[in-house]
DODREN-248460 format. One record per atom (N, C-alpha, C): x negated, y, z; residue in one letter; atom name; residue number from 1. Coordinates in steps of 0.2 Angstrom, whole numbers, always signed. Each point is the difference from the previous one (the first is absolute). Example, Ala and Ser with C-alpha at 12.3 -4.5 7.8 and 13.67 -1.06 7.14 Angstrom:
<sites>
<<-66; -28; +39>; 'a'; 'N'; 1>
<<+4; +6; +0>; 'a'; 'CA'; 1>
<<-4; +6; +0>; 'a'; 'C'; 1>
<<+2; +5; -4>; 's'; 'N'; 2>
<<-4; +6; +1>; 's'; 'CA'; 2>
<<+4; +5; +3>; 's'; 'C'; 2>
</sites>
This chain:
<sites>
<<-728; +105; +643>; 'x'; 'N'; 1>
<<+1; -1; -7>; 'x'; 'CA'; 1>
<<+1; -7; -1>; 'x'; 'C'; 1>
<<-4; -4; +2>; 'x'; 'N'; 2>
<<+1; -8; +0>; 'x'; 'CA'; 2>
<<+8; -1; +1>; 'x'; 'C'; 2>
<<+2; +5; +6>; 'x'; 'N'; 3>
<<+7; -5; +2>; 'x'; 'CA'; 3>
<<+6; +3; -6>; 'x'; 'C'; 3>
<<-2; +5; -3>; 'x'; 'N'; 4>
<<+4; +3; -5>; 'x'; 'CA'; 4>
<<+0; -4; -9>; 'x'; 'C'; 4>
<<-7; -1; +1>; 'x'; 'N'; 5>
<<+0; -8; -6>; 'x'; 'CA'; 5>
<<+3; -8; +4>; 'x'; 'C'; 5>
<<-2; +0; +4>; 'x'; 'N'; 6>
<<+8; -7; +5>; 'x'; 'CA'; 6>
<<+6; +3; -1>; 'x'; 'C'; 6>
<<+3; +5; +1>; 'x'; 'N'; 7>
<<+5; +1; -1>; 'x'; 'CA'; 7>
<<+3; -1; -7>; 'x'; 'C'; 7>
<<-4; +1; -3>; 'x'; 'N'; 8>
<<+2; +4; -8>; 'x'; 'CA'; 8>
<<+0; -10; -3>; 'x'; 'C'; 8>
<<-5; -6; +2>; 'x'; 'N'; 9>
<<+2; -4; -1>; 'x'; 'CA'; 9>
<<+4; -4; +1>; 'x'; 'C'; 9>
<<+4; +1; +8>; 'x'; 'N'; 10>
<<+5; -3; +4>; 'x'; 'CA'; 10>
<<+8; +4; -5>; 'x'; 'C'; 10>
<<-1; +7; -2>; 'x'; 'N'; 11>
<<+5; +0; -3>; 'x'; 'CA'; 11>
<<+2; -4; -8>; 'x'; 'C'; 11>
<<-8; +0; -4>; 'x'; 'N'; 12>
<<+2; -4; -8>; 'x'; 'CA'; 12>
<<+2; -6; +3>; 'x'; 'C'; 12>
<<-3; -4; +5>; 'x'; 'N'; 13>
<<+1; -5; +1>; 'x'; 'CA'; 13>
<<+10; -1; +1>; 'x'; 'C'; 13>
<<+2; +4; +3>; 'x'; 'N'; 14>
<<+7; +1; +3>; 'x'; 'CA'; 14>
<<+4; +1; -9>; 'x'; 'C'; 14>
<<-2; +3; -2>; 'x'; 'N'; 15>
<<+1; +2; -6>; 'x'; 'CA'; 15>
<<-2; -6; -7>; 'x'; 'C'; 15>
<<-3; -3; +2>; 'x'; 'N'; 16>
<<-2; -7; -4>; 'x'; 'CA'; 16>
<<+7; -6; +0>; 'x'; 'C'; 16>
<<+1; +2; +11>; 'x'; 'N'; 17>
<<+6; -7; +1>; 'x'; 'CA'; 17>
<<+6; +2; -2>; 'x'; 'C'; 17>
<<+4; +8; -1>; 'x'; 'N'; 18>
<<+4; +3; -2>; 'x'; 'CA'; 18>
<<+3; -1; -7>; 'x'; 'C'; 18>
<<-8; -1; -3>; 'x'; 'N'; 19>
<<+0; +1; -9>; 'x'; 'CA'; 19>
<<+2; -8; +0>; 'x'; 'C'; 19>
<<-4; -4; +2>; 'x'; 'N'; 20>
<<+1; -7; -2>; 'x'; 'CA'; 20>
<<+10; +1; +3>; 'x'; 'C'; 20>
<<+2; +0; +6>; 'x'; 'N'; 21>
<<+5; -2; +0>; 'x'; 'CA'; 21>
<<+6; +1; -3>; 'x'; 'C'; 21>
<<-3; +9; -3>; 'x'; 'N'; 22>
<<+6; +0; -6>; 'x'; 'CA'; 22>
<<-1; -3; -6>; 'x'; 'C'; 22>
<<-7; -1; -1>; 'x'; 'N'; 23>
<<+1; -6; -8>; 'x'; 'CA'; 23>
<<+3; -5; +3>; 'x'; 'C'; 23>
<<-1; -3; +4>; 'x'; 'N'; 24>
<<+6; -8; +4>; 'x'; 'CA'; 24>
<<+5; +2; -3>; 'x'; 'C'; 24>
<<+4; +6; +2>; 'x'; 'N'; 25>
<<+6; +2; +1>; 'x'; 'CA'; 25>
<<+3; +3; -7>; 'x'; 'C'; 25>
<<-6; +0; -5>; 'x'; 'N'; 26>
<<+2; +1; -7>; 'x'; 'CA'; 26>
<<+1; +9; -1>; 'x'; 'C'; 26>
<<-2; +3; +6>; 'x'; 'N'; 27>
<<+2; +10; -2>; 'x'; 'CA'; 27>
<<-7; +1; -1>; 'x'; 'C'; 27>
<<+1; -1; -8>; 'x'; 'N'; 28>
<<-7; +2; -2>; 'x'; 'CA'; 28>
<<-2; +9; -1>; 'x'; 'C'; 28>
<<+7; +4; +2>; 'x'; 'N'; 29>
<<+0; +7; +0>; 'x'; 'CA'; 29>
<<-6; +2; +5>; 'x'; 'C'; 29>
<<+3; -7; +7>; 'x'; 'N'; 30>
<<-4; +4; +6>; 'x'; 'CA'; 30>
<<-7; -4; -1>; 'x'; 'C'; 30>
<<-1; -5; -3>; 'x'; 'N'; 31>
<<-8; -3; -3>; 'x'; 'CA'; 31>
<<-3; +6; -3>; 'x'; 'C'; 31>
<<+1; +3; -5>; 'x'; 'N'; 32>
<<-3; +5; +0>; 'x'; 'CA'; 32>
<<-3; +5; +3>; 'x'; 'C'; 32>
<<+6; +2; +5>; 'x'; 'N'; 33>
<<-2; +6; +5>; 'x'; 'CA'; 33>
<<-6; -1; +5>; 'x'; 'C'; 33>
<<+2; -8; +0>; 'x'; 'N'; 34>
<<-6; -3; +7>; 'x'; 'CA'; 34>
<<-8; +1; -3>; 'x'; 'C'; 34>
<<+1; -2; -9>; 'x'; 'N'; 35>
<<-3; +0; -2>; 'x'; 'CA'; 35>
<<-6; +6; +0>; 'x'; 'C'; 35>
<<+3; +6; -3>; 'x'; 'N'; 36>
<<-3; +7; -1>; 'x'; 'CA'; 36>
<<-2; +0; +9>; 'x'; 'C'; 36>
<<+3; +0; +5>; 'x'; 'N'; 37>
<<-1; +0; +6>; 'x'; 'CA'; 37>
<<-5; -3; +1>; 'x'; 'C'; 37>
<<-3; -4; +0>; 'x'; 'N'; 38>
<<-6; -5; +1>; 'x'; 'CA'; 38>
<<-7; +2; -3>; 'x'; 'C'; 38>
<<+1; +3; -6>; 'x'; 'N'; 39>
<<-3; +3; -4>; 'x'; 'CA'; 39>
<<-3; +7; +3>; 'x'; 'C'; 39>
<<+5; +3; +1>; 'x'; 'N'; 40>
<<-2; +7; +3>; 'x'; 'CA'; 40>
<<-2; -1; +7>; 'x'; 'C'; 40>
<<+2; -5; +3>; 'x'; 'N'; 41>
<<-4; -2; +7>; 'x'; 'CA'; 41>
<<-6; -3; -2>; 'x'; 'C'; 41>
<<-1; -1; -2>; 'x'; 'N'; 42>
<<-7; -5; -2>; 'x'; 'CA'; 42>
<<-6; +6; -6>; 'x'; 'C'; 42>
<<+3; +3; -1>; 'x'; 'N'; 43>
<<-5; +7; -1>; 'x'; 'CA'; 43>
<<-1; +4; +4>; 'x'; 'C'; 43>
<<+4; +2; +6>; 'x'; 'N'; 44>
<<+1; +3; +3>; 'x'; 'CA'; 44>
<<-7; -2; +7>; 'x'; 'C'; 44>
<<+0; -8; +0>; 'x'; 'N'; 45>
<<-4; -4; +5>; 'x'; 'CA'; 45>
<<-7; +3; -6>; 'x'; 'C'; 45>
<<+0; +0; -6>; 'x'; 'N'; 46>
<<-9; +0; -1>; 'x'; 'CA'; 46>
<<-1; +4; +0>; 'x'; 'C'; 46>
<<+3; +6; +0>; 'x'; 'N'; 47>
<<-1; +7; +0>; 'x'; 'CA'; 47>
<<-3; +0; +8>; 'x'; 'C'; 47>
<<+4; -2; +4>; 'x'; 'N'; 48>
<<-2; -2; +8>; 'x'; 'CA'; 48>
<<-9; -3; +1>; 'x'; 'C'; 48>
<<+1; -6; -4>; 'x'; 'N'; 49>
<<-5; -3; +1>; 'x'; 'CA'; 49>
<<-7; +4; -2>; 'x'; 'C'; 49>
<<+0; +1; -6>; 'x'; 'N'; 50>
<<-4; +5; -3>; 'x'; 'CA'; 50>
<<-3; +9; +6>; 'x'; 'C'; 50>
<<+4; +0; +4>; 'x'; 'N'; 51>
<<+0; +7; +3>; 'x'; 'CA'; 51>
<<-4; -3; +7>; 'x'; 'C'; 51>
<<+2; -7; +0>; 'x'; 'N'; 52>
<<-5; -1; +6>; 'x'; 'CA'; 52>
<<-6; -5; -2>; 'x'; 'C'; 52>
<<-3; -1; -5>; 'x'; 'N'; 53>
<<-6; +0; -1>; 'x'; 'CA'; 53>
<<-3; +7; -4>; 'x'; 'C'; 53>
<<+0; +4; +3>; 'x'; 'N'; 54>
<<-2; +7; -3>; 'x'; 'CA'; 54>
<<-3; +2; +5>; 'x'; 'C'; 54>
</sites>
């Protein structure tokens, strides 16, 4: 379960440098996208975290 909450970080993380480099690049269409992504990756990790302190 651990390695599925590391995953799930290593990809916001990817998702984090993605978002930033489209705001560099001014496509704030795909800042958005990266945006919701992160969001549902990062609920997706507590929902994780939570199931392994049970």
């Amino acid at each position: 379960m651990e390695t599925g909450i590391d995953s799930l970080q290593q990809q916001i993380e990817f998702h984090k440098r993605k978002r930033d480099k489209a705001k560099a690049e001014g496509n704030m269409e795909l800042v958005s996208y990266y945006d919701k992504e992160v969001e549902a990756l990062e609920q997706a990790k507590e929902r994780k975290e939570k199931q392994l302190k049970r």
